[in-house]
TORSEFI-973954 format. One record per residue (C-alpha): residue in three letters; chain; x, y, z. Coordinates in nm, 4 decimals. Layout:
<sites>
site residuo->ala&cadena->A&xx->X&yy->Y&zz->Z
...
</sites>
This chain:
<sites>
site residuo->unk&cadena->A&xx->6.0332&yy->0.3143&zz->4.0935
site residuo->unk&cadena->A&xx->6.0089&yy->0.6682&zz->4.0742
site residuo->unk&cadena->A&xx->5.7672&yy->0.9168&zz->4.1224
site residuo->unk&cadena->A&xx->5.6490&yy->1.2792&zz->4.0394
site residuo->unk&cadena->A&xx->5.3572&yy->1.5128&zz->4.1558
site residuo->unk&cadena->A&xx->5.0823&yy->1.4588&zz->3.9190
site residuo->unk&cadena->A&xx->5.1008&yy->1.8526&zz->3.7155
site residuo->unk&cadena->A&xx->5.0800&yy->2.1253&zz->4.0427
site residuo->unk&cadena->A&xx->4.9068&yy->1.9021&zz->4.2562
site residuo->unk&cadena->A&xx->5.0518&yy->1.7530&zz->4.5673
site residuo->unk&cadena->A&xx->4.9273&yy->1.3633&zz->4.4795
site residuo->unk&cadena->A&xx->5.2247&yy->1.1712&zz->4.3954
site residuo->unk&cadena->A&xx->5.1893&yy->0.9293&zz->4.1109
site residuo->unk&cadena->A&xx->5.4749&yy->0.6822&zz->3.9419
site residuo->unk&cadena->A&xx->5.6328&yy->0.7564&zz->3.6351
site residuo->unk&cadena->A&xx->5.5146&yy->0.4266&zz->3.4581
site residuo->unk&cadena->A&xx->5.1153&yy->0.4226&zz->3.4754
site residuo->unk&cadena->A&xx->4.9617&yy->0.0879&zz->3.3842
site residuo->unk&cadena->A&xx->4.6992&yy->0.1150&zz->3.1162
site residuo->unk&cadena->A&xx->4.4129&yy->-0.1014&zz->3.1027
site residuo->unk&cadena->A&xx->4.3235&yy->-0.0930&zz->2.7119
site residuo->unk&cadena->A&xx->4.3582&yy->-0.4820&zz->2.6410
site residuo->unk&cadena->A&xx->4.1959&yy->-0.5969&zz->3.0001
site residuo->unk&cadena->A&xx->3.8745&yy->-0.8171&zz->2.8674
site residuo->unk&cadena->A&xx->3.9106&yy->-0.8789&zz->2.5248
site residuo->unk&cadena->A&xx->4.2749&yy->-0.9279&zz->2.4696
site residuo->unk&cadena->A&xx->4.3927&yy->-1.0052&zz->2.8161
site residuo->unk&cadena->A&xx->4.1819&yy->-1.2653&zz->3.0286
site residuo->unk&cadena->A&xx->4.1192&yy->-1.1338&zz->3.3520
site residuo->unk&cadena->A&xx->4.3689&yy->-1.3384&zz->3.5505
site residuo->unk&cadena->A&xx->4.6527&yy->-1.2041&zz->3.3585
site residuo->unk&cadena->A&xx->4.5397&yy->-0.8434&zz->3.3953
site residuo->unk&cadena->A&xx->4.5177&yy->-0.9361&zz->3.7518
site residuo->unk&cadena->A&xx->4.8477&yy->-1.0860&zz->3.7720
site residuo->unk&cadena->A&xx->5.0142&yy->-0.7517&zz->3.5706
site residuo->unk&cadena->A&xx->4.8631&yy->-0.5612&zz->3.8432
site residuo->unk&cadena->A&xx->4.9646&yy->-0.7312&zz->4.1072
site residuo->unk&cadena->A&xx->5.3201&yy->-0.6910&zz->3.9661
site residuo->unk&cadena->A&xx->5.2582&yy->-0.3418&zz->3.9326
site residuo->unk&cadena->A&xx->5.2053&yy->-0.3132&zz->4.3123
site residuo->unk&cadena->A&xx->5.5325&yy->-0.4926&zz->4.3720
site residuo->unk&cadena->A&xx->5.7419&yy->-0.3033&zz->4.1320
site residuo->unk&cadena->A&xx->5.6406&yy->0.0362&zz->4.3228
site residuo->unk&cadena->A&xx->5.3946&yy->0.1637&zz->4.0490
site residuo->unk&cadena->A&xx->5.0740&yy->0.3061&zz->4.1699
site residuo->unk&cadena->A&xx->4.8964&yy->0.4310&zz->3.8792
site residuo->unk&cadena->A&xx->4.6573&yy->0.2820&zz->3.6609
site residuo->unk&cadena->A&xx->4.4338&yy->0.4155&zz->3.3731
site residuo->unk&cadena->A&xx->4.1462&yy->0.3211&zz->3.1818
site residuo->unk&cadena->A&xx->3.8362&yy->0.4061&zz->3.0564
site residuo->unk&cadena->A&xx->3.4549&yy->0.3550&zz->3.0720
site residuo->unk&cadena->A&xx->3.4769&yy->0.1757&zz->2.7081
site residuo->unk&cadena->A&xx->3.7903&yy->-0.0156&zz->2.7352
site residuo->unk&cadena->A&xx->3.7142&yy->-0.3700&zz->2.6517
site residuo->unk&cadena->A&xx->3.3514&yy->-0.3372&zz->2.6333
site residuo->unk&cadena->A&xx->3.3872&yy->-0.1178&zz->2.3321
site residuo->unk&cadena->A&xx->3.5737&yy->-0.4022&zz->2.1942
site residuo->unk&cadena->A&xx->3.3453&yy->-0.7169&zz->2.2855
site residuo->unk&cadena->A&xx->3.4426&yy->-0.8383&zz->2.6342
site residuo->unk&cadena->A&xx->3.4468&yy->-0.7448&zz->2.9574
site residuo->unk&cadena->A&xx->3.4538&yy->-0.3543&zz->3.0651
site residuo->unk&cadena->A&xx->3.8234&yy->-0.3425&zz->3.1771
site residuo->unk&cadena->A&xx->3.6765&yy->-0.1322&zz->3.4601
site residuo->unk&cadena->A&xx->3.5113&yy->-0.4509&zz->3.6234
site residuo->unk&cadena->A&xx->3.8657&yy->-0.6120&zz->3.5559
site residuo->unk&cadena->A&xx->3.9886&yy->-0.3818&zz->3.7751
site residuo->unk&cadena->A&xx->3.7260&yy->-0.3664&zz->3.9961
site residuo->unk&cadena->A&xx->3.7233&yy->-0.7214&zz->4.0935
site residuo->unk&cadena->A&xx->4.0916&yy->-0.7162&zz->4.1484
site residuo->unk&cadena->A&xx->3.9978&yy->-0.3722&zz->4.4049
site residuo->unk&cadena->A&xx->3.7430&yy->-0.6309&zz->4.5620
site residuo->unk&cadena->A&xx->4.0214&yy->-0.8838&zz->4.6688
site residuo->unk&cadena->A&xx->4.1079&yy->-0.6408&zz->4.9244
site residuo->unk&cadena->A&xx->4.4724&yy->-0.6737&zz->5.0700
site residuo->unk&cadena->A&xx->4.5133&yy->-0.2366&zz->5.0243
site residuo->unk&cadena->A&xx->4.4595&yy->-0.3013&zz->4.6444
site residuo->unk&cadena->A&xx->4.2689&yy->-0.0061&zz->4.6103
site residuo->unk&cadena->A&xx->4.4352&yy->0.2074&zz->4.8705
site residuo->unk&cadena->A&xx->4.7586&yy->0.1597&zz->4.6993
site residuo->unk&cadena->A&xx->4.6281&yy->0.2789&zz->4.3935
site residuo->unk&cadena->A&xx->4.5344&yy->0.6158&zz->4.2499
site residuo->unk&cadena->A&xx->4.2633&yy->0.5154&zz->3.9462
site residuo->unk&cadena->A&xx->4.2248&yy->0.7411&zz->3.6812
site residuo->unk&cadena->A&xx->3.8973&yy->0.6493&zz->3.4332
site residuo->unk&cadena->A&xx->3.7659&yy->0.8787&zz->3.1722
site residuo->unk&cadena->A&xx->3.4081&yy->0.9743&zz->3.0609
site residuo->unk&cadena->A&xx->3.3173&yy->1.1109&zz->2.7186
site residuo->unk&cadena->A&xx->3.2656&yy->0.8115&zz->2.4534
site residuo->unk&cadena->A&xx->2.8994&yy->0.6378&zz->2.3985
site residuo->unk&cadena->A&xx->2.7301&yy->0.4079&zz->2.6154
site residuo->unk&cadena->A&xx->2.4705&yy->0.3457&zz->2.3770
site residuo->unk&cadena->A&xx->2.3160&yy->0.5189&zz->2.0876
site residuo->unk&cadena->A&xx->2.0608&yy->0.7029&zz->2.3262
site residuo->unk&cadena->A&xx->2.0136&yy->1.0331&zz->2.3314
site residuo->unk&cadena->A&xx->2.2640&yy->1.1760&zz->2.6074
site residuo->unk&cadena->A&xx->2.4222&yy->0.9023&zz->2.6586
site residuo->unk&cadena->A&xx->2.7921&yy->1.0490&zz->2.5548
site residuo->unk&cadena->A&xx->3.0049&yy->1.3295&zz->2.5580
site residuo->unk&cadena->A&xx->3.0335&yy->1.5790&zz->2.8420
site residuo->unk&cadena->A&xx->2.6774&yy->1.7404&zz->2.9506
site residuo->unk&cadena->A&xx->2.5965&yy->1.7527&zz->3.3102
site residuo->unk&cadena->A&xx->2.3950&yy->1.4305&zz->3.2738
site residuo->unk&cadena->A&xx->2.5989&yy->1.2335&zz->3.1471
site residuo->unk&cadena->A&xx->2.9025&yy->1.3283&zz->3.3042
site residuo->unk&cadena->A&xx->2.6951&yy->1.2173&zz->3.6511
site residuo->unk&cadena->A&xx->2.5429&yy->0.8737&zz->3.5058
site residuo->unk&cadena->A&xx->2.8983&yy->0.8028&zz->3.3598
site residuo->unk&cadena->A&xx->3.0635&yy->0.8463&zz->3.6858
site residuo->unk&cadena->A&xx->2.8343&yy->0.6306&zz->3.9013
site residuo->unk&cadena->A&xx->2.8743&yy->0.3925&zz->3.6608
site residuo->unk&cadena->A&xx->3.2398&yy->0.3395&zz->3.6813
site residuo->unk&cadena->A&xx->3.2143&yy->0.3694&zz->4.0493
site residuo->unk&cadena->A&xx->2.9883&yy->0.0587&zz->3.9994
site residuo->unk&cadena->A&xx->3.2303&yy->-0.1369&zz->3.7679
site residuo->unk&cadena->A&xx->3.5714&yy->-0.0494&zz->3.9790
site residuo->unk&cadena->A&xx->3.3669&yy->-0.1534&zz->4.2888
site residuo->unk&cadena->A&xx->3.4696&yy->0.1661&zz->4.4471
site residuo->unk&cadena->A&xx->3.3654&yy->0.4871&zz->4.6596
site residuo->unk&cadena->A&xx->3.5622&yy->0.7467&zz->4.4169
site residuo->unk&cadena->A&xx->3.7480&yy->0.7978&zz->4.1257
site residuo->unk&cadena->A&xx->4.1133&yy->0.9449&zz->4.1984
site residuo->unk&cadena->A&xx->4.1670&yy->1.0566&zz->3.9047
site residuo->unk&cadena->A&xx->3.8507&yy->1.1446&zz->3.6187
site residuo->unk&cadena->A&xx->3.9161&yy->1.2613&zz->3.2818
site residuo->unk&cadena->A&xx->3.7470&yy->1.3874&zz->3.0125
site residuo->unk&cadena->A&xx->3.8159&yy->1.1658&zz->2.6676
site residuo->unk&cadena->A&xx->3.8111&yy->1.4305&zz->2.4495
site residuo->unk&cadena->A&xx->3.6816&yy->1.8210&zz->2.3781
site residuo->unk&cadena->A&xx->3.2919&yy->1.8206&zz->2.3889
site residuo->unk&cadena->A&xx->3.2546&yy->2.1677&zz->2.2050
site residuo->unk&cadena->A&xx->2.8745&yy->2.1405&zz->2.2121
site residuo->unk&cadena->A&xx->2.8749&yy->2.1786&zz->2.5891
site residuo->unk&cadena->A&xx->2.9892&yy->2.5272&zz->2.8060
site residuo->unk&cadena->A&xx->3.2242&yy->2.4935&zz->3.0161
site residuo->unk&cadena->A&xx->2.9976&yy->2.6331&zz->3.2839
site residuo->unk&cadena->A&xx->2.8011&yy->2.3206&zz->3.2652
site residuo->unk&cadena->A&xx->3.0912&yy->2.0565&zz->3.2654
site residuo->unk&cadena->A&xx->3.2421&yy->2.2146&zz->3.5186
site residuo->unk&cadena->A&xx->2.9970&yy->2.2284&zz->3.7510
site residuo->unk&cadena->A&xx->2.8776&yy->1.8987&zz->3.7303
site residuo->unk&cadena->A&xx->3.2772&yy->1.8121&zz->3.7471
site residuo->unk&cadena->A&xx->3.2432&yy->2.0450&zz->4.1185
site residuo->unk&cadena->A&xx->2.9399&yy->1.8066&zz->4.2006
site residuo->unk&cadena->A&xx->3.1132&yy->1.5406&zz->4.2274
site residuo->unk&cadena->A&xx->3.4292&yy->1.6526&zz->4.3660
site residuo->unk&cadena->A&xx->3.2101&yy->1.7975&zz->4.6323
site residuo->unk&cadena->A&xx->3.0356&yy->1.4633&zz->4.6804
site residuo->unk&cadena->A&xx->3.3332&yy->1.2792&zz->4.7385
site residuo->unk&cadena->A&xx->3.3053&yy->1.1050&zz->4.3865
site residuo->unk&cadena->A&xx->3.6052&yy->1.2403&zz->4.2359
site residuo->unk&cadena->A&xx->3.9100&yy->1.3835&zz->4.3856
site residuo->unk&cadena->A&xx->4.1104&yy->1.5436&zz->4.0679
site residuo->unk&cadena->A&xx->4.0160&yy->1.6141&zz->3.6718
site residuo->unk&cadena->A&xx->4.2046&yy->1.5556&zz->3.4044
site residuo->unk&cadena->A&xx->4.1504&yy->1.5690&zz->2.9941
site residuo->unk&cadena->A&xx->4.2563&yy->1.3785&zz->2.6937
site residuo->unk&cadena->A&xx->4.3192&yy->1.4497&zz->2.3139
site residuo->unk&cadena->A&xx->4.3033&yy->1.8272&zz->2.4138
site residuo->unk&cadena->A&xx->4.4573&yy->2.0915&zz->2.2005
site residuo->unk&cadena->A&xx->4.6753&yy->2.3551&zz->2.3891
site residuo->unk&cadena->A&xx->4.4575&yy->2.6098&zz->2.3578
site residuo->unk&cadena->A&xx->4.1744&yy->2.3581&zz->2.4971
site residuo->unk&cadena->A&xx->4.3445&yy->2.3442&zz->2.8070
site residuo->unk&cadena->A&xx->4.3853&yy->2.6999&zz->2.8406
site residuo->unk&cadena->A&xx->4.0237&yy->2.7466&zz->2.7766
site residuo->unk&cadena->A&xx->3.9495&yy->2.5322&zz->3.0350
site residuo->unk&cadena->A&xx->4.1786&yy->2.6211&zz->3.3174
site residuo->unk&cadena->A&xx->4.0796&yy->3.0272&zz->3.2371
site residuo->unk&cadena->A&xx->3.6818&yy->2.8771&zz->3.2794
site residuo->unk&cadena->A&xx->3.7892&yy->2.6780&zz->3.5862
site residuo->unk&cadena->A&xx->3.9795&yy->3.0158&zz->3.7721
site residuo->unk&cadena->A&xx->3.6415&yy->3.1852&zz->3.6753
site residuo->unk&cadena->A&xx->3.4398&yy->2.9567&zz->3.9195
site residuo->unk&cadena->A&xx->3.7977&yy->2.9403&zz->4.1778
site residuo->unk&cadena->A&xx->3.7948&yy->2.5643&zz->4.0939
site residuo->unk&cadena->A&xx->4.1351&yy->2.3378&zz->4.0874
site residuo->unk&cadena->A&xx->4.0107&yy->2.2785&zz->3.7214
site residuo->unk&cadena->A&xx->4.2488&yy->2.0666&zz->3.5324
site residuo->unk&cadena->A&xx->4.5653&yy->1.8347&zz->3.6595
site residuo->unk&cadena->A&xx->4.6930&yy->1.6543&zz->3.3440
site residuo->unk&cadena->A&xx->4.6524&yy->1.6052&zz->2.9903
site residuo->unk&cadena->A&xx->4.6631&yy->1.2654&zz->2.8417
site residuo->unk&cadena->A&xx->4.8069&yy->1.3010&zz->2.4966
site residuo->unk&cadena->A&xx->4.9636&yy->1.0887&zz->2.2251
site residuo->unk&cadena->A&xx->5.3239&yy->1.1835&zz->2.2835
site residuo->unk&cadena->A&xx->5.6597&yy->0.9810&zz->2.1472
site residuo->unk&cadena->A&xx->5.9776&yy->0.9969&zz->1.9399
site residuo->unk&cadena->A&xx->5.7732&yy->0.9694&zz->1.6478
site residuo->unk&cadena->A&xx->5.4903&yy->1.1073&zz->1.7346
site residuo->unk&cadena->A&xx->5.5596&yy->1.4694&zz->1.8555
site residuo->unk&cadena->A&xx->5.2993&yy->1.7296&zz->1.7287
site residuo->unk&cadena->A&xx->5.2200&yy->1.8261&zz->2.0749
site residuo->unk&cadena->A&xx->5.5637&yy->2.0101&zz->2.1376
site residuo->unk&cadena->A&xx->5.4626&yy->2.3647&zz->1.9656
site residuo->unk&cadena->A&xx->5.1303&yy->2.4087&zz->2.1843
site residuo->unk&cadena->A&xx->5.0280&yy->2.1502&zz->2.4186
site residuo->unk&cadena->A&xx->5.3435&yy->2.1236&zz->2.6309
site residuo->unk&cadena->A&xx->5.4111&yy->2.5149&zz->2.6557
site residuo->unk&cadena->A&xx->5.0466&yy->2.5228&zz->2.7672
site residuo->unk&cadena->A&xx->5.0799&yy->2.2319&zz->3.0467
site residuo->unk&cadena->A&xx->5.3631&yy->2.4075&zz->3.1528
site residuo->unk&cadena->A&xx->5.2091&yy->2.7704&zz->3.1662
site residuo->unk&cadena->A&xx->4.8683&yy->2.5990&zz->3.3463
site residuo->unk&cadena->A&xx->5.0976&yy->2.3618&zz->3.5987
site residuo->unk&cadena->A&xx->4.8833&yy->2.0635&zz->3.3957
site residuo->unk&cadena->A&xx->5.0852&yy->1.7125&zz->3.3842
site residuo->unk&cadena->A&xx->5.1031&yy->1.5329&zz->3.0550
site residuo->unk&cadena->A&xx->5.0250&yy->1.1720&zz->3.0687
site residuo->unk&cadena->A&xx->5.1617&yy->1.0411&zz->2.7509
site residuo->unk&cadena->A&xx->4.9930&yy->0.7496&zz->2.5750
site residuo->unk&cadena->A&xx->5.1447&yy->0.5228&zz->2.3156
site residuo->unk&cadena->A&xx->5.4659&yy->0.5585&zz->2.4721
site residuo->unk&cadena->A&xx->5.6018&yy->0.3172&zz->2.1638
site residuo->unk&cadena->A&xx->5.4171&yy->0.4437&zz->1.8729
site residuo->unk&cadena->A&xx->5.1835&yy->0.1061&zz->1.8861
site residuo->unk&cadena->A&xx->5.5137&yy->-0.0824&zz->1.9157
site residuo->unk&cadena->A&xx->5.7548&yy->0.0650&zz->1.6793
site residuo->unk&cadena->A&xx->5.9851&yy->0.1951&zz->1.9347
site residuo->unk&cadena->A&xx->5.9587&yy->-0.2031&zz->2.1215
site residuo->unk&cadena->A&xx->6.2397&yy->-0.3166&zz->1.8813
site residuo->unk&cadena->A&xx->6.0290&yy->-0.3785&zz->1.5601
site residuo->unk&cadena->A&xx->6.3391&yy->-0.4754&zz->1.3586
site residuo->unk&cadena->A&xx->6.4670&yy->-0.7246&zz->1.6443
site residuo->unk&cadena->A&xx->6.0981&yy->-0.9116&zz->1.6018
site residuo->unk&cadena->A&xx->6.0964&yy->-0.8388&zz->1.2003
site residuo->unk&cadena->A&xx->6.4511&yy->-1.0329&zz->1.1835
site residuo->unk&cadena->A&xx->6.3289&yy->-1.3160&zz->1.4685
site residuo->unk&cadena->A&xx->5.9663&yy->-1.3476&zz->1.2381
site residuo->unk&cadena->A&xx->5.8118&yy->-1.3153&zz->1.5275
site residuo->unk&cadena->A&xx->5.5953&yy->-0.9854&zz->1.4296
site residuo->unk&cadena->A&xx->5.2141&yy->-1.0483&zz->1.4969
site residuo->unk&cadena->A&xx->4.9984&yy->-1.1786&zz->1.2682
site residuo->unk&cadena->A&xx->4.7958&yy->-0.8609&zz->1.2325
site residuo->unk&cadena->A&xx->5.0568&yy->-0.6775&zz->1.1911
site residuo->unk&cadena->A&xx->4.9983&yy->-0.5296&zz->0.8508
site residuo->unk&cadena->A&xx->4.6513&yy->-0.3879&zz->0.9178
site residuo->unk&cadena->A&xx->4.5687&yy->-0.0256&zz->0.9962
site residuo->unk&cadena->A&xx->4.7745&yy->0.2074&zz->1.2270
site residuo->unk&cadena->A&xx->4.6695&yy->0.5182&zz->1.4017
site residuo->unk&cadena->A&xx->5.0046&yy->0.6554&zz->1.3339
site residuo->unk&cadena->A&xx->4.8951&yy->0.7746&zz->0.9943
site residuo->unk&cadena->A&xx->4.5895&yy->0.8504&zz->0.7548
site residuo->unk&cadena->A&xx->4.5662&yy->0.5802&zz->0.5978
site residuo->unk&cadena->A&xx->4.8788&yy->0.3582&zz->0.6304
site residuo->unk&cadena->A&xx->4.9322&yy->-0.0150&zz->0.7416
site residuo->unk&cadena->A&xx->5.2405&yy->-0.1076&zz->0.9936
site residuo->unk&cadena->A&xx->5.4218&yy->-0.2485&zz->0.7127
site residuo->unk&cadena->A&xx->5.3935&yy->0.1427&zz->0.5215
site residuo->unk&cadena->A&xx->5.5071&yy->0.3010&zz->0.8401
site residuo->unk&cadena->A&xx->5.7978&yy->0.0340&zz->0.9127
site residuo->unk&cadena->A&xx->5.9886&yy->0.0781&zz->0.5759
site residuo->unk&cadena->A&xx->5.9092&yy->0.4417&zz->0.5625
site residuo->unk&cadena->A&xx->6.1269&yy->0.5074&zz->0.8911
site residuo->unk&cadena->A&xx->6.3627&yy->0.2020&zz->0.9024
site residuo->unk&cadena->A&xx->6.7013&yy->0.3881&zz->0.9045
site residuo->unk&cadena->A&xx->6.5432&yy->0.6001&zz->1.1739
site residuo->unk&cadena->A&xx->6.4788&yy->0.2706&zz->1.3943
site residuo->unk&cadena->A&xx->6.7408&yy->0.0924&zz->1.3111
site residuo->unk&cadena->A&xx->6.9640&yy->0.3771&zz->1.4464
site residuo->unk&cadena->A&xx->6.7519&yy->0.4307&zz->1.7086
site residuo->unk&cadena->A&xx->6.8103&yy->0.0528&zz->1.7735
site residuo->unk&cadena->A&xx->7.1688&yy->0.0469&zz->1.7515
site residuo->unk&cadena->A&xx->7.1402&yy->0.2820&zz->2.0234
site residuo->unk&cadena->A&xx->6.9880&yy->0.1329&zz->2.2286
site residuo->unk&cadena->A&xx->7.2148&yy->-0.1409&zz->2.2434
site residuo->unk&cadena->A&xx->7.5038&yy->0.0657&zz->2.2851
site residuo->unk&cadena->A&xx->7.3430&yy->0.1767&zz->2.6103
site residuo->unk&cadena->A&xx->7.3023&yy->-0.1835&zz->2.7029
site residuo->unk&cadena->A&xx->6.9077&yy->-0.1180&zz->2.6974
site residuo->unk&cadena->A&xx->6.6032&yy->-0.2182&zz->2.5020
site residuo->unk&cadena->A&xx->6.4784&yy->0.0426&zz->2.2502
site residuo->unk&cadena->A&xx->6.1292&yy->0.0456&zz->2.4416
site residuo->unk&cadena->A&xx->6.3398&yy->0.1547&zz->2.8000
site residuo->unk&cadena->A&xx->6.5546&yy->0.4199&zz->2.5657
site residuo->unk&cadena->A&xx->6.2203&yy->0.5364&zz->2.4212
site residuo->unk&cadena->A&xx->6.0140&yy->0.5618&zz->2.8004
site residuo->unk&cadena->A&xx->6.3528&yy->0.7356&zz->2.9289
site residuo->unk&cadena->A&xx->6.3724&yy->0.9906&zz->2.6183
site residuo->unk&cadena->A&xx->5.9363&yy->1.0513&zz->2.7318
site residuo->unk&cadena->A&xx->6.1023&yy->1.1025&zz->3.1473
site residuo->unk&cadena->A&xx->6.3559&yy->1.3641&zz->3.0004
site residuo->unk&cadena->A&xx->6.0655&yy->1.5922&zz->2.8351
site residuo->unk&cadena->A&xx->5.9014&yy->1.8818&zz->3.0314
site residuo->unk&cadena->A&xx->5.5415&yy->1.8094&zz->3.1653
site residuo->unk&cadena->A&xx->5.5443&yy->1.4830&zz->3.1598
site residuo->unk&cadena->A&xx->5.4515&yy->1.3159&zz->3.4363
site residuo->unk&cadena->A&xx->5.4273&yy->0.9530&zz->3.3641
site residuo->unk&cadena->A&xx->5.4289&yy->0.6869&zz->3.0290
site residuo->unk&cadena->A&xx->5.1196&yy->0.5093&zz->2.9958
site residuo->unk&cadena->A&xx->5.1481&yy->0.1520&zz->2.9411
site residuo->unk&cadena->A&xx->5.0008&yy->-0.1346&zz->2.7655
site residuo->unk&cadena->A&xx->5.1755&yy->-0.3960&zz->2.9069
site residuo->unk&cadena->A&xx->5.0520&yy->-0.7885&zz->2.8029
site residuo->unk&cadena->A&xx->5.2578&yy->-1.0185&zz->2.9620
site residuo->unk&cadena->A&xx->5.4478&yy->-0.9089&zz->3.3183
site residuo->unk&cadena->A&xx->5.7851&yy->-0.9436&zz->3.1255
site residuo->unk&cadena->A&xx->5.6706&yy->-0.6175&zz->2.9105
site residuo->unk&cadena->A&xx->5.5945&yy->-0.4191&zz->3.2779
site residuo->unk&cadena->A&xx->5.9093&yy->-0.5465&zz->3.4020
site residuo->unk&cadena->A&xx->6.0917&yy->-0.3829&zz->3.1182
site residuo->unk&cadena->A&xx->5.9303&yy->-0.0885&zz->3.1044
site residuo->unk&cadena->A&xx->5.9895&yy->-0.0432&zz->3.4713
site residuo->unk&cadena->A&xx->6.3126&yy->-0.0469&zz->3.4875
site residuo->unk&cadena->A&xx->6.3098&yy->0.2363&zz->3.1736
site residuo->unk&cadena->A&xx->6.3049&yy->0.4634&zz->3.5269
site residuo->unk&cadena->A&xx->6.7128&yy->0.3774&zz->3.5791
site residuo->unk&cadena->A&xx->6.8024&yy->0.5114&zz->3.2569
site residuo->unk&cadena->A&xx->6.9706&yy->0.8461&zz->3.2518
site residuo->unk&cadena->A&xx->6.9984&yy->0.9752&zz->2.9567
site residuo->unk&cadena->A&xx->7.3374&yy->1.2020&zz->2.8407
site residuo->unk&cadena->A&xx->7.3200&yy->1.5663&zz->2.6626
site residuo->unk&cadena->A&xx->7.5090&yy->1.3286&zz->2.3829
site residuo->unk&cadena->A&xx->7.2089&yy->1.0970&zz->2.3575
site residuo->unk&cadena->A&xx->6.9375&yy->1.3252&zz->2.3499
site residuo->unk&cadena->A&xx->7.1030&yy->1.5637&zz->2.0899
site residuo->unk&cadena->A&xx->7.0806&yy->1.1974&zz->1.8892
site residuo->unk&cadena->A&xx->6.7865&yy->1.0825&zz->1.9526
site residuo->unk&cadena->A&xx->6.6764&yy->1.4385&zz->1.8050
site residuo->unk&cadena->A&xx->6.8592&yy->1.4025&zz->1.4847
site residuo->unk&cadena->A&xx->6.6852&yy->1.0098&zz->1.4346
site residuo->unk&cadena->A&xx->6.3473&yy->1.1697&zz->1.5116
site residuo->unk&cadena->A&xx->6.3440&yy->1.5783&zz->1.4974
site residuo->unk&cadena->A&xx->6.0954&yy->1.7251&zz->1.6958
site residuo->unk&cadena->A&xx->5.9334&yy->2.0833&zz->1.6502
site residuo->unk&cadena->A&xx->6.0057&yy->2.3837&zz->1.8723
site residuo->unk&cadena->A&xx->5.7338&yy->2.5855&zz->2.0619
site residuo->unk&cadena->A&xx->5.4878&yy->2.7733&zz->1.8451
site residuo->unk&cadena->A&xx->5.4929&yy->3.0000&zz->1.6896
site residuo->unk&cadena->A&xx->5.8508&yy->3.0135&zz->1.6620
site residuo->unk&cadena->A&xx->5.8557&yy->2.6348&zz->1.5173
site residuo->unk&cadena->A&xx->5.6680&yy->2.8414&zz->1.1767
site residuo->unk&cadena->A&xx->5.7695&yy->3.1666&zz->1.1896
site residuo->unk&cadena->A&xx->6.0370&yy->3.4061&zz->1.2417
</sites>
């Protein structure tokens, strides 16, 4: 495995972080366990979810999942850095969601409850709360550091100029402020190149990038279309687009993936370790989240790590899916 400093701090995290969105309802708690446990041996050491992961969803919050695999002991926990995130609903009472002081502090001891542990490495905000200072979230975010709760903050679905409000608020108050942004980066997928990467990079914030494979596009979709082996929902609604099914988003960019796949196999690797390599090559990035479901999918995407990628292949991989340059220069002159 290898591993990077998580944005400018000095905590070391693994390229590959483990995300917890299926543990409970899609992956029975003994698999999760058994994933994780893999995920110790394979050298990774970061894990992410969320204080609605599979509870949001109608099973078990994946942060018990987790927890109960802390509680088997055997330096579990202390070989892990946990990152969990606070923002979304816990109910439909009144202050019971987003990012005031209140909640941020009944959110956190809550999670501390469910991982069965005595801090949370790693605590990020879900998304922008711009109904709340930042005077007030970070100071309850200082709270808790100072109580030995939380160690670092991070945020999610940020804009770049987000972060920079943030960081700028955090100086203010001569607080660390934020270590990483968790954002939905991949080949197809990459928006975040004009602002929020030049503004990670400016602010020494590490990008955590989630849906590494565009919700499996980039997993060798055309492999699984030609084996029938696609899943059965697999025509439903994506979040890659307003609007359009798998099926839309598939045909719309098949010569795109079935170069990409061709060259992948001329690397002799799997289009989802080309893709995770392609994600180690950007700047920011710190680590790929991801989802794995069966400890075949982790093993792949571990060895992703190995794979160095030539000038040749990443001028390619930028004609199959162009990217944007760094605002404002991407829309002007």
């Amino acid at each position: 495995m290898q591993y990077s400093h998580l944005g400018r701090t000095g905590l070391v995290v693994s390229r590959i972080c483990v995300g917890s969105l299926g543990f409970g309802p899609e992956i029975a708690q003994f698999e999760a366990h058994a994933i994780l446990e893999r995920s110790l041996e394979l050298g990774i050491n970061f894990v992410d979810t969320s204080n609605v992961y599979g509870h949001k969803h109608g099973g078990d919050w994946s942060e018990e999942v987790i927890g109960r695999w802390f509680a088997k002991q055997g330096g579990r926990r202390e070989k892990t850095v946990i990152a969990t995130k606070v923002y979304e609903p816990q109910s439909d009472w009144p202050n019971d969601s987003k990012l005031s002081a209140l909640h941020i502090r009944r959110a956190c001891d809550a999670s501390l409850r469910r991982l069965q542990t005595d801090h949370i490495d790693l605590y990020q905000m879900h998304h922008i709360d711009r109904g709340t200072p930042w005077d007030e979230i970070w100071g309850a975010m200082e709270l808790l550091h100072d109580q030995g709760k939380i160690l670092y903050v991070g945020s999610s679905n940020f804009a770049g100029w987000h972060l920079a409000q943030a960081q700028e608020a955090a100086d203010k108050r001569n607080f660390l402020g934020l270590v990483s942004e968790q954002s939905l980066y991949n080949l197809m997928t990459r928006d975040v190149e004009r602002e929020l990467l030049p503004s990670a990079l400016a602010y020494g914030i590490g990008v955590l990038a989630w849906s590494p494979l565009n919700r499996g596009m980039l997993g060798g979709i055309l492999a699984r279309e030609r084996e029938g082996s696609l899943p059965a929902n697999f025509n439903g609604s994506s979040d890659s687009g307003p609007s359009r099914g798998n099926q839309a988003l598939l045909d719309e960019n098949r010569w795109r993936l079935e170069r990409f796949e061709e060259l992948a196999s001329s690397l002799a690797a799997t289009p989802a370790q080309l893709a995770l390599a392609w994600l180690f090559s950007r700047p920011a990035v710190t680590s790929a989240i991801v989802g794995p479901t069966t400890i075949g999918q982790l093993d792949e995407a571990a060895h992703a790590v190995d794979l160095e990628l030539s000038d040749d292949t990443l001028d390619e991989l930028n004609v199959i899916f162009p990217g944007f340059r760094t605002a404002p220069e991407d829309y002007a002159w």
